[in-house]
N, C-alpha and C positions, 0 to 999 in steps of 0.2 A: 258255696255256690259252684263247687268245682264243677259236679256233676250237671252242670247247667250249659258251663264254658266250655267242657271237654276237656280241662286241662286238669294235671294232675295236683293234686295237693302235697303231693310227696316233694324234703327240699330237693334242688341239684347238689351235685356233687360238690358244685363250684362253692354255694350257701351253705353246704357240711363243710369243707376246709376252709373258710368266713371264719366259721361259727366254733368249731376246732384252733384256731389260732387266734381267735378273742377268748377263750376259755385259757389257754395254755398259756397267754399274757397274764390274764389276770391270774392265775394260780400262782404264776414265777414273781408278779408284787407283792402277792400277801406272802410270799415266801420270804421275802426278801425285807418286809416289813418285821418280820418274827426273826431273820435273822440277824438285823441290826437292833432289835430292841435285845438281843439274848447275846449281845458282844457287847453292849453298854450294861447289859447288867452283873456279867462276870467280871468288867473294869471295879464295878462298884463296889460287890461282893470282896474281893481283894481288898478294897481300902477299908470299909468294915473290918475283917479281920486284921487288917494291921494295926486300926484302932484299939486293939486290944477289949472287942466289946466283951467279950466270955472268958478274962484271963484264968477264969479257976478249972477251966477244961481244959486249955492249949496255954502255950505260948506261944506267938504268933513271932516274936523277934528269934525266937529258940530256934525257928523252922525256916528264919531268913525271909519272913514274911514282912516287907517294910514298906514306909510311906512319907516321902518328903515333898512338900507342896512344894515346894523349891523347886523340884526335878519330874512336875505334874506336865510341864507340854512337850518333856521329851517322852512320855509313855503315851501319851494321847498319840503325838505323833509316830511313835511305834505299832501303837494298836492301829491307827489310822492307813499305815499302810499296810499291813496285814489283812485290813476290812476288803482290800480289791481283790482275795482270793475267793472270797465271800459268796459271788454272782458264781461260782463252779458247780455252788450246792441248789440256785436257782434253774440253771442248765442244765445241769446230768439230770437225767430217769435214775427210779430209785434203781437200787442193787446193795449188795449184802455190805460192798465196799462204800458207801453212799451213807449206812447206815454207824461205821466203825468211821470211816473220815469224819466225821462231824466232831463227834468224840474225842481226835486227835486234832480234830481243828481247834476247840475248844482247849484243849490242855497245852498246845502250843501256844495259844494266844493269850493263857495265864502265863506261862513261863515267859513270853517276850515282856509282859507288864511288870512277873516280879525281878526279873532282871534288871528292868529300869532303876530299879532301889534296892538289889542287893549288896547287903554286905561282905560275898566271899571274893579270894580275892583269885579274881580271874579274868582273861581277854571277854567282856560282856559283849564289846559291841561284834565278834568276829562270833560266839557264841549262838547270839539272836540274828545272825545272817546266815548260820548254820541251820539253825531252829527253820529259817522261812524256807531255806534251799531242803530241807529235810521235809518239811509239809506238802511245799509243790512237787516234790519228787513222789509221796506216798503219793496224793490226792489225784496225780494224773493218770496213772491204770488203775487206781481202787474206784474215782468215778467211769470212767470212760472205756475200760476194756470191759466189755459187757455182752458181746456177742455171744450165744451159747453153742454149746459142743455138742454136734451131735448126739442121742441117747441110744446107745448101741445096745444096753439093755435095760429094762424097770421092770419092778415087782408086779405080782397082779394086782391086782384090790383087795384080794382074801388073802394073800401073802404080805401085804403092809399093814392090812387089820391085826394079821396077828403078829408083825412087828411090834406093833405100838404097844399090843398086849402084854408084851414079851417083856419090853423094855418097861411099863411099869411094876411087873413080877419083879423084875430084875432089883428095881427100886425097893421096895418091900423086901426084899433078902438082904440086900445092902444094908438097909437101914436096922434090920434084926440083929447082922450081926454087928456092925457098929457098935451096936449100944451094949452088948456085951463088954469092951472095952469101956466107952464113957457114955453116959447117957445122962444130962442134965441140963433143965433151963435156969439158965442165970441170967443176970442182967449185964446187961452192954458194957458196962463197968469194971466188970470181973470174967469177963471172957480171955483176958490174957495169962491171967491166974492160973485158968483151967484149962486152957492149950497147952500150956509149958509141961503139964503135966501129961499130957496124954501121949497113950503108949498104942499102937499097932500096926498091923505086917504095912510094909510097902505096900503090895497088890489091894492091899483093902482102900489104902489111899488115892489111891489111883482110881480106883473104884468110885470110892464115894464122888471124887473126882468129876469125873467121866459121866458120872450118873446124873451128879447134879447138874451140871452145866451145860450139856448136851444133850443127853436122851432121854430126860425126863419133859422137857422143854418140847423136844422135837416132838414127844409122844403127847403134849397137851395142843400142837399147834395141829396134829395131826388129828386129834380128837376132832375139835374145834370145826375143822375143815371136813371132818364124817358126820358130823352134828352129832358126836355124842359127848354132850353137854353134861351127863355124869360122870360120866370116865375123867373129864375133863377136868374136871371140881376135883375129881378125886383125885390127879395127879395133883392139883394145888395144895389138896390139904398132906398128900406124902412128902413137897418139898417142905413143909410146916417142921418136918420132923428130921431133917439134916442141920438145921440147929445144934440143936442139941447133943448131936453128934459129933462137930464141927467145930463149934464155938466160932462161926464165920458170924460178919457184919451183913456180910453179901448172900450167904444163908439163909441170915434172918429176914433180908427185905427182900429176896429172890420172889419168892411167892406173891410179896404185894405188887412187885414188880411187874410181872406178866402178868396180872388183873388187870391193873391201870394201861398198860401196852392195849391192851384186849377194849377197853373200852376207848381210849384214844381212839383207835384204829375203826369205832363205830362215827364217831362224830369223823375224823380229819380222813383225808391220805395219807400213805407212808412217808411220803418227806417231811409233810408238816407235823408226822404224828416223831419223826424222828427227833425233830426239830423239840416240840413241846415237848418230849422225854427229858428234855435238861432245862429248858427255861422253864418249865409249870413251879419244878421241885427248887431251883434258885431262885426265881421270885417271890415265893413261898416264903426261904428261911430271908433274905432280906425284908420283906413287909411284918415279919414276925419278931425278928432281932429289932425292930424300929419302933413297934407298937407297945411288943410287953414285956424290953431287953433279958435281963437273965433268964426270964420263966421260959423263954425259946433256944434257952443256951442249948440243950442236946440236939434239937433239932437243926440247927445252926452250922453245932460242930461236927457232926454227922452228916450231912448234904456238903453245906458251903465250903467246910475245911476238908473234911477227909472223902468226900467222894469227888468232888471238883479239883480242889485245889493241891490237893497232897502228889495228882500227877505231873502235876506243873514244877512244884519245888523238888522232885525227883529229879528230873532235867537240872534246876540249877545247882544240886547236890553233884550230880554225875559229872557235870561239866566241870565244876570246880575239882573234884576230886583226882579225873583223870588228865587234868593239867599238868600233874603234877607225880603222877603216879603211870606204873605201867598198865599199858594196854593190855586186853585181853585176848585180840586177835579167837574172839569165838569159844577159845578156852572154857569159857562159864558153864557150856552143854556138857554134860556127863559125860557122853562118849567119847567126845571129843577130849574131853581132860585123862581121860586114859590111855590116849596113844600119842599126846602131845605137853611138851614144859607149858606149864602155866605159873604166873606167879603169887595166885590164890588158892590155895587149897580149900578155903573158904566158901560156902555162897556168898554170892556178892550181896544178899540184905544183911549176911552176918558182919562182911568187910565195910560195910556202910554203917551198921550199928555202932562198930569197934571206932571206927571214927568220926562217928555226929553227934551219937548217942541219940538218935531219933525214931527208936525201935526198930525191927526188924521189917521193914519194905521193899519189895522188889520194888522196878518198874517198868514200863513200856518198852518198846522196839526201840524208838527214838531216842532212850537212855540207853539199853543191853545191847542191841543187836549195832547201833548206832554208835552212839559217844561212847561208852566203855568198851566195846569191840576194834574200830578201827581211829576214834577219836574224832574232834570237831572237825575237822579237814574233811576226812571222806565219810563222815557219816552219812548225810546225803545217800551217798550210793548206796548201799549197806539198806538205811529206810528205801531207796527205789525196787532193792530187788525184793523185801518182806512186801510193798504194794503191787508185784506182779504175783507174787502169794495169793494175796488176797482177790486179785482180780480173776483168778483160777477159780476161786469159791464163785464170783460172780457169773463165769461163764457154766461153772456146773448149776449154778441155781436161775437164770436167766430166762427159761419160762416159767418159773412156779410163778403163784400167785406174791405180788408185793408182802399181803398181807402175813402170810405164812411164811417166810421168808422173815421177817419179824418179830414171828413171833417164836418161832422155832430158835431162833438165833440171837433171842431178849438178853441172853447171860452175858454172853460172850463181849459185847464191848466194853461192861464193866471190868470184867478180865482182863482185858489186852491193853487197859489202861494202866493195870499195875504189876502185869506178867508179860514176861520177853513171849514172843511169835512164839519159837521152838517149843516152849514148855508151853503153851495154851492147844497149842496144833498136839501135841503127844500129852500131857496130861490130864490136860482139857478136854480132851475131844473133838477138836474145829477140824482137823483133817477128816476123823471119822466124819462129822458131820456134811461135809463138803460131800462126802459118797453117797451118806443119806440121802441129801439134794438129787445126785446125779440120780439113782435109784428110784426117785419116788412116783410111783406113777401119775402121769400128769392127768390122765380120764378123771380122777377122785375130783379133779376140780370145775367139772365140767358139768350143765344145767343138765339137769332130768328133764324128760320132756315138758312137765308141769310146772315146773319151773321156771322154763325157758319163756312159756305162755305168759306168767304170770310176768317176768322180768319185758316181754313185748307187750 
């Protein structure tokens, strides 16, 4: 009856910021709802494993994985205060940092739990005050410095079509010659068997590297976002085949990886799609370990142990070990071991094998670049300045679309869970990729005009 009254039916301004900050409520509860259902279920997931429910795959006490009801209201109330960091992830807008915090939110808040009941013998409590001053230091520029940098230059559209072209060629050479060296699919099992054994150049390494984790990815998100939706499959089906190349775990699930990112990202947003990225797959192995116990042992120990949990017990490995031993003072970087006294000539998963006997493991910032670098005292800082790292990626990627930003960047918090900053930035590709961002032309994501119609 507008047309009757004279008055418009269009809302006011006032009625859009209403109706804008009753949506933006309710999105930061159910936010908040997933992120306290996904901190009571990785308390849980720990006590599972400490149960020893799949002793024929792990040892779970071997890994300092422990559980005494005894000492069940001092990690409650550890995790407990931990949970008030929790509302950061409700607050911040997503960002690249946003989506790598969660990740290290998660793994710090398994190492504060299994520290509650470890048995190595080290200052715990001065340890897990380290762990929380090392979280709030990443998490405050990884969320919050997010403002972008000027784009002084980006590609055209026909110049990053044929980037993404390039970079899957690339992938296909890679993978050719790779396989000249080794080429075989084994099972999950006997993937150690046949790493030990493999032989080839540096630079191919680097490569395969580089390839996988970053510019195969960036060339699927960029597919993805031109709509070509076959290019796109077909970068999935080439990571299929870095397997076998490889003998990675993160290899092999890379690919199922950025599918399930891909359809998340159709149902949710990028925080809650950030979010279910870890509670979907630990819910999972918990309701599965409970219903059909051994017959979900792989799946179990493969999610819940080694991709959750194993970054957590790195931290209480790291802490105990450089109690007691010397610092690295950054040492661990190759370049740096060349123009300065180090007291490892070792890498440090070798100097951790030599003394846990718990295979060959890197890990995170918050171990390397942190506690064995400059030790629990200042590690802290050490993690603040790799989260002003990370918040550079944010400010060069700060107008792309969330989604692409996502999904281009799907590998990388696997990685940087269980590889120091410096080697994921230069091995990995995150530096490179961070250029990508700044480079990529923002028009590709911009409605046609039929579209625009369709979308009003």
């Amino acid at each position: 009856m507008s047309y009757l009254t004279g008055r418009s039916s269009q809302p006011t301004n006032e009625q859009r910021h209403i109706a804008d900050n009753d949506r933006r409520t309710q999105e930061r509860f159910w936010l908040g709802i997933l992120i306290g259902l996904h901190i009571v279920l990785c308390c849980v997931s720990l006590v599972y494993l400490a149960n020893d429910r799949i002793p024929h795959l792990f040892d779970a006490a071997m890994f300092h994985i422990r559980y005494d009801p005894s000492r069940l209201y001092v990690a409650i109330l550890v995790a407990a205060v931990f949970t008030l960091f929790a509302p950061l992830f409700a607050l911040a807008r997503f960002s690249f940092g946003y989506f790598i915090g969660f990740y290290f939110y998660t793994m710090v808040l398994g190492y504060l739990w299994i520290a509650c009941f470890s048995d190595l013998n080290y200052n715990h409590p001065l340890a897990q005050l380290s762990a929380v001053a090392s979280a709030a230091a990443f998490l405050l520029p990884a969320l919050f410095i997010v403002s972008p940098i000027r784009q002084t230059y980006a590609l055209s559209e026909r110049a990053f079509d044929w980037l993404l072209a390039s970079f899957f060629l690339l992938g296909i050479v890679t993978v050719a010659i790779s396989s000249t060296y080794s080429f075989q699919f084994v099972g999950i099992e006997h993937i150690y068997e046949y790493r030990n054994k493999m032989e080839s150049p540096a630079l191919l390494r680097y490569l395969v590297g580089i390839t996988s984790s970053t510019l195969l990815p960036f060339a699927f998100a960029g597919f993805v976002a031109r709509r070509a939706y076959w290019r796109s499959a077909a970068v999935i089906v080439l990571l299929v085949f870095f397997y076998p190349i490889t003998y990675s775990k993160l290899a092999l699930f890379a690919p199922c990886w950025i599918v399930a990112l891909l359809i998340l990202l159709k149902w949710v947003k990028a925080r809650a799609a950030v979010i279910l990225s870890l509670l979907v797959p630990l819910l999972t192995g918990i309701l599965l370990i409970s219903l059909f116990g051994q017959h979900a042992a792989s799946y179990f120990s493969l999610v819940n142990f080694r991709m959750i949990a194993i970054p957590s017990v790195a931290m209480d490995v790291y802490h105990d070990f450089f109690a007691t031993h010397d610092l690295t003072y950054f040492c661990q970087m190759s370049p740096l071991k060349r123009v300065m006294g180090c007291p490892y000539q070792d890498q440090l998963s070798i100097v951790m094998q030599n003394a846990y006997k718990l295979g060959y493991f890197n890990a995170s910032l918050f171990a390397t670049e942190g506690i064995a670098s400059v030790g629990t005292f200042y590690a802290p800082f050490a993690v603040f300045i790799c989260g002003l790292v990370i918040a550079l990626g944010n400010r060069l990627s700060a107008d792309l679309p969330p989604n692409f930003i996502l999904l281009s960047g799907a590998i990388i918090p696997q990685i940087v869970l269980n590889v120091p900053l410096a080697t994921t930035l230069l091995t990995h590709g995150l530096g490179l990729l961070f250029l990508l961002w700044y480079v990529t032309p923002r028009t590709i994501f911009e409605l046609q005009p039929r579209e625009a119609a369709l979308v009003g």
